[in-house]
C-alpha positions, -999 to +999 in steps of 0.1 A: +000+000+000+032+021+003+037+026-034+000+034-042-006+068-063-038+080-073-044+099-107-078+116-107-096+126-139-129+144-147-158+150-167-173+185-175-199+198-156-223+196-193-214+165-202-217+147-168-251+167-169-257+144-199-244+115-189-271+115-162-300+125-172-307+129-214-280+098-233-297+072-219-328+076-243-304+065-275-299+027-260-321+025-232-291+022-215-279+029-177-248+047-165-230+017-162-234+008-196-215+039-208-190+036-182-180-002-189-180+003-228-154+032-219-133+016-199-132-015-226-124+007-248-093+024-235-084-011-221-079-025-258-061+004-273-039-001-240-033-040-250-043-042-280-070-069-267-106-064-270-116-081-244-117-071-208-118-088-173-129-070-146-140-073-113-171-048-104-181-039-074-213-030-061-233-018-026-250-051-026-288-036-020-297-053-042-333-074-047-323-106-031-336-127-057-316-153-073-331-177-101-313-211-095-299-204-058-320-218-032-316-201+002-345-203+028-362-172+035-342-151+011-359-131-003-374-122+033-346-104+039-352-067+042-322-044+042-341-011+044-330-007+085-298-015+078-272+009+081-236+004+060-227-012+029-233-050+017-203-045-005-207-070-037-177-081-058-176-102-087-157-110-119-173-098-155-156-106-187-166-084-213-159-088-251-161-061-280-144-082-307-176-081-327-183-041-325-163-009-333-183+015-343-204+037-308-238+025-312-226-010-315-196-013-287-229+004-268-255-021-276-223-055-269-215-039-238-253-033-228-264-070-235-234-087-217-240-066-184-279-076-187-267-112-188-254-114-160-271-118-124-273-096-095-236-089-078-243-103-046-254-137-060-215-148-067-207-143-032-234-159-019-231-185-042-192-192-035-204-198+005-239-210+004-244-229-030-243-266-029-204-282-027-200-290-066-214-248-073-187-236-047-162-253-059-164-242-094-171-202-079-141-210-058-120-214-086-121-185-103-090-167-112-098-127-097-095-102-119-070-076-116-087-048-127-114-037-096-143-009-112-167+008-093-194+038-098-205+051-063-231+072-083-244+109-071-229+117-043-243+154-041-283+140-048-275+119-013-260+145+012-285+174-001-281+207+005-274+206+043-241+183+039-211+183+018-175+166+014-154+183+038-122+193+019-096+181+047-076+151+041-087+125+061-055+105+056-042+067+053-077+049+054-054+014+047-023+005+070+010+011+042+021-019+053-011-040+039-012-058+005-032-051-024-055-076-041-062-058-075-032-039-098-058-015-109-084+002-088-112+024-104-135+043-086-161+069-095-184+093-083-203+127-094-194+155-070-201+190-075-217+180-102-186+173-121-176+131-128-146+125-114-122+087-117-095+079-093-069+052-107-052+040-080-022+021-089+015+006-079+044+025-089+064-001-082+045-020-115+031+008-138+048+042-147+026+073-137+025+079-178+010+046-186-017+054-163-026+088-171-027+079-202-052+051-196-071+073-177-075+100-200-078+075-230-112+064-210-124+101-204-121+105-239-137+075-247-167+082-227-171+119-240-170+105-277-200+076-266-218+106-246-216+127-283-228+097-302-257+090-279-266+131-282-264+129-321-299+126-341-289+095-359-282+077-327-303+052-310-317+017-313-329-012-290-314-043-284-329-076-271-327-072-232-355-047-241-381-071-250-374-099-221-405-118-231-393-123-267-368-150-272-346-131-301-308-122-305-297-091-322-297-099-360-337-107-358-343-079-335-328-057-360-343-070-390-382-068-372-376-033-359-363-027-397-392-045-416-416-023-389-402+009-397-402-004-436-443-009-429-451+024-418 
């Protein structure tokens, strides 16, 4: 924890204004979405690799509701009198080998995070699945990538709180290990976006990371410009759960519909 350094970058008060509120009508999409396609983005024209493993992590208030996990009196469970975090972490691979183009690294992205369950579900299932499931969760391999969106944090303190602007200092002991190289956390503050990368400098130069940093600013400004254009927009099939259909038919039904009227 010694050798940690922390490179902060941040989104313009407009555009974070658009990220939040008006780009999500292009893709039906969620913050996240945008975020994630970003951050693949900048990861391959890092490595050259389009696809990206990452761990995510989430507050874990979550619905707990888990097709396929049987846990007595789950979904009892009520969280709403609870006070702290049910912090959720779990590994997501995500793959843009089939997309370039905004719209469609968009849409890829969107459909692989739909696909996958609620955070809290791998934890749960690595401890209170049956042996065989716990075993295979067990195994693995942890990413070493860590991404995480805290989300408004100016909507939740209101306008009788705010961050105070003293340090607060170490919050880890120096002397404690890391379990992720990279460590990416967000938040909107002030009404800006703002991305700390904390890293080793003992593995990565500063430049490499500021480089990667601002390689995933700009990527998120160019998908937040794409979703603003008129020509942008489209639906993919996580919008129409009661229709079993992949992409190519979607596309081909919404186009013969649109060729009907």
């Amino acid at each position: 924890m010694a050798e940690v350094e922390t490179i902060t970058v941040s989104l313009g008060v407009t555009q974070t204004r658009s990220l939040l509120q008006t780009v999500h009508a292009a893709y039906q999409t969620q913050i996240s979405d945008l975020l994630l396609t970003a951050l693949a983005q900048a990861i391959e024209r890092w490595t050259g690799q389009p696809q990206l493993y990452v761990e995510l992590e989430g507050h874990g208030r979550d619905s707990l509701s888990i097709d396929g996990l049987s846990i007595d009196s789950l979904e009892s469970i009520d969280l709403s009198r609870t006070v702290g975090w049910f912090t959720t972490l779990f590994p997501v691979w995500l793959n843009l080998s089939s997309a370039s183009a905004p719209g469609a690294s968009i849409k890829t992205i969107k459909e692989q995070l739909r696909s996958i369950p609620p955070g809290f579900a791998f934890g749960l299932g690595r401890y209170l699945a049956d042996v065989e499931t716990q075993k295979q969760l067990r195994s693995i391999p942890r990413p070493t990538v860590r991404f995480n969106y805290l989300g408004q944090t100016d909507a939740v303190l209101g306008s009788q709180f705010g961050i105070a602007p003293e340090a607060i200092g170490a919050i880890r002991s120096p002397r404690g290990g890391r379990d992720v190289l990279l460590e990416i956390n967000g938040l909107v503050w002030s009404n800006q976006l703002h991305f700390n990368w904390s890293y080793s400098r003992a593995i990565h130069r500063k430049s490499t990371i500021e480089t990667l940093a601002n390689d995933f600013m700009t990527a998120l400004q160019t998908l937040i410009d794409h979703c603003l254009s008129p020509t942008a927009g489209g639906y993919t099939p996580s919008d129409f759960p009661l229709m079993a259909i992949d992409q190519a038919e979607l596309d081909i039904l919404l186009a013969d519909l649109e060729e009907a009227q």
